[in-house]
N, C-alpha and C positions, 0 to 999 in steps of 0.2 A: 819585230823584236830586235834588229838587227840596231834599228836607227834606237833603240831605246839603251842599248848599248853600250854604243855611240857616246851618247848625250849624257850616261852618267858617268862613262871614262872621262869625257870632257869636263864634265862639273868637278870631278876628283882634280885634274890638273889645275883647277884656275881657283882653286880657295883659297889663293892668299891673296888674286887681283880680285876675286868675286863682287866684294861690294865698292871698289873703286869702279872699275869699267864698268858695272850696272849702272852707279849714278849718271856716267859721265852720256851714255848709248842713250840713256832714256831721259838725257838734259835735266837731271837731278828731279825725275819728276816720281823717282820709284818709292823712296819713303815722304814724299807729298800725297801722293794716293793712298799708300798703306795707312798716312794717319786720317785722311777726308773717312776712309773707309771703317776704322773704327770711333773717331768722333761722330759717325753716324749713328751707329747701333749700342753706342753707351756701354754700361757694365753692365756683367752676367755674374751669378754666382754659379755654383757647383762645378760637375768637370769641361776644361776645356782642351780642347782638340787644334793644335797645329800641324799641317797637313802640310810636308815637302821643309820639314824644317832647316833642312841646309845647315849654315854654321852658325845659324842663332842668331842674325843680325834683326829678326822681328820678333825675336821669342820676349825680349823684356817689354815690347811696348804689347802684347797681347797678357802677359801676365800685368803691365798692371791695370790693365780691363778686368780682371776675372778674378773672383773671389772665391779660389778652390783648387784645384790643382789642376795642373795642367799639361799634356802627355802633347810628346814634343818626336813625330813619327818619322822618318825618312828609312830610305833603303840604302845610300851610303854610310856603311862602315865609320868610314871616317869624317865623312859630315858630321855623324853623331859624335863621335869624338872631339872632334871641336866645338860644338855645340854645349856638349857637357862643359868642358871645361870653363868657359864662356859662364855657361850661365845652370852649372847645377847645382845649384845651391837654391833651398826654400821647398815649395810647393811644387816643383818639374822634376817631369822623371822622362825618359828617354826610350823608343823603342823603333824595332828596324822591322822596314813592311813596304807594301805596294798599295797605292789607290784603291787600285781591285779586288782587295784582299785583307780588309781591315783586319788586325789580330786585336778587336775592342769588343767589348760585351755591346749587344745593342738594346740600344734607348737609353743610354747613362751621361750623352754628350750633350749639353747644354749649348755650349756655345764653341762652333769650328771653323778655321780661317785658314785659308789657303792662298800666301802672295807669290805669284810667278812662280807657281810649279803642277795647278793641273794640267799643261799645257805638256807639261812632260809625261804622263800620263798615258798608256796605249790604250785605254777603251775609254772615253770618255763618260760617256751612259751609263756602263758597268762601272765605273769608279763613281756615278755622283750619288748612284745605287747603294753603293757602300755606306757612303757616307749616310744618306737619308736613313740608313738601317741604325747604325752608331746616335742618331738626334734621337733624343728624345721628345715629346711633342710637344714644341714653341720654339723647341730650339732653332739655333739659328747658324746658319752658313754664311762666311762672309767671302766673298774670292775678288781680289784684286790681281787683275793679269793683264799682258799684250793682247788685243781686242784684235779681232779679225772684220773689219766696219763691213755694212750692208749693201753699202755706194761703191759701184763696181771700181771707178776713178780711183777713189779714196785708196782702198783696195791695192788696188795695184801698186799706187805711190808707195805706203808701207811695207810692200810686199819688195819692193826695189829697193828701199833705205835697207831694208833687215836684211836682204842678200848680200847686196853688194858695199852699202854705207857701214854697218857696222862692225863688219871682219878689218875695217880700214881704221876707224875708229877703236875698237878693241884693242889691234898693234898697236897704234902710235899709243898708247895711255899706258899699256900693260910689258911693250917692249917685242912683243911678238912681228913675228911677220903677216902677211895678208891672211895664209892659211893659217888660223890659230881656231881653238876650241870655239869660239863664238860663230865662225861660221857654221858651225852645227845649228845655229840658233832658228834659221829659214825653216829643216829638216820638220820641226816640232811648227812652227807658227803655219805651215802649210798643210798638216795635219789639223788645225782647230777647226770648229766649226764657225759658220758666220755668228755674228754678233744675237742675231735675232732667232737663231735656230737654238744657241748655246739659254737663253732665254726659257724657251720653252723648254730644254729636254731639264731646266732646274726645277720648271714647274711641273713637270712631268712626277720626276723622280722624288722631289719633297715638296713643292706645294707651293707656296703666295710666293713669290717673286720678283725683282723688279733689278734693272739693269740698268748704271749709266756709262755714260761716253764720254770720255774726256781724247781730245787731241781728235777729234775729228772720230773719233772709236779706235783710233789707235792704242788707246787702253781702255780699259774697264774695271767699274764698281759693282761688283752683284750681291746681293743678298739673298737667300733663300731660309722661309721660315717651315719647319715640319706643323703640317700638319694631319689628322686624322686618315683623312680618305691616302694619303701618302705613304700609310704602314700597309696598304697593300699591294704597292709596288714587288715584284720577287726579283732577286737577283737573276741575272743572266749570266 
């Protein structure tokens, strides 16, 4: 609880470098995935679900995927406040909540996309639990995130750039010193599960499923679609 804390006092500080130093950490590759990820899955109609919405810098490219409205959730305060501003206007509305704790009627989500923030997340299982509760059946889960690869090598390498490379990186972009909010970033990616475990507990929890890797698994494309035998998953 303590590191989740952490990590969203850290995201409150860095909203105004937010989506400069993301492009720059992840070699401008963060909105290259977010859009591979929804030119995947095409348009949806009815309600749609962003999950970790931050200050809105994904919310207009999932709105214009979705023909319906689209509920825009985070637990900072003031992310939402930025967000709004950003981008309320139309079919989006705004609401403050946890993973693990949807405040959504379930089975009315058609389609729900979560970029670089289940990762922030304390139960991972219990939060994808949530979610497959909120789909209703066909709908679809999209998650574009920092991938935790299967190759022990691999692994480590990324485990080494994200400790030590990008608190270095972060400063010099953002003006900070070594120690600035992004070395929080390790805290939460050492917490994820492997690539291929994160795999299963989707199939687990809502159903058909498939996972790609891009950078070695350094990032990841997943989708998850609800199906039947999936509604009877119970929360934990």
């Amino acid at each position: 609880m303590k590191v989740w804390l952490e990590v969203e006092d850290a995201l409150e500080a860095i909203i105004d470098d937010y989506e400069r130093v993301n492009h720059r950490i992840s070699f401008f590759q963060d909105d290259r995935v977010r859009w591979r990820g929804l030119a995947d899955i095409g348009s949806h109609e009815g309600v749609g679900l962003e999950l970790g919405s931050g200050p809105g810098n994904f919310t207009p490219l999932l709105h214009s995927r979705l023909e319906g409205f689209l509920v825009c959730l985070d637990f900072s305060a003031r992310m939402l406040t930025i967000g709004r501003a950003r981008n309320g206007k139309g079919n989006i509305g705004f609401i403050r909540g946890v993973f693990e704790s949807l405040p959504i009627r379930e089975g009315i989500v058609s389609f729900a996309a979560a970029a670089f923030a289940l990762r922030d997340s304390l139960h991972k299982e219990r939060a994808l639990i949530e979610i497959s509760q909120t789909l209703k059946v066909g709908g679809i889960l999209l998650l574009v995130d920092i991938g935790k690869p299967n190759n022990p090598i691999v692994k480590r390498a990324i485990s080494i750039y994200i400790r030590h490379i990008v608190p270095i990186l972060a400063g010099l972009t953002a003006g900070y010193g070594y120690k600035n909010p992004w070395s929080l970033l390790f805290k939460t990616y050492d917490l994820l599960p492997d690539n291929k475990i994160l795999l299963e507990m989707l199939r687990y929890t809502i159903g058909l499923a498939s996972l790609r890797e891009l950078i070695f698994g350094g990032l990841i494309i997943a989708f998850a679609e609800k199906i039947p035998r999936a509604q009877s998953v119970k929360r934990v």
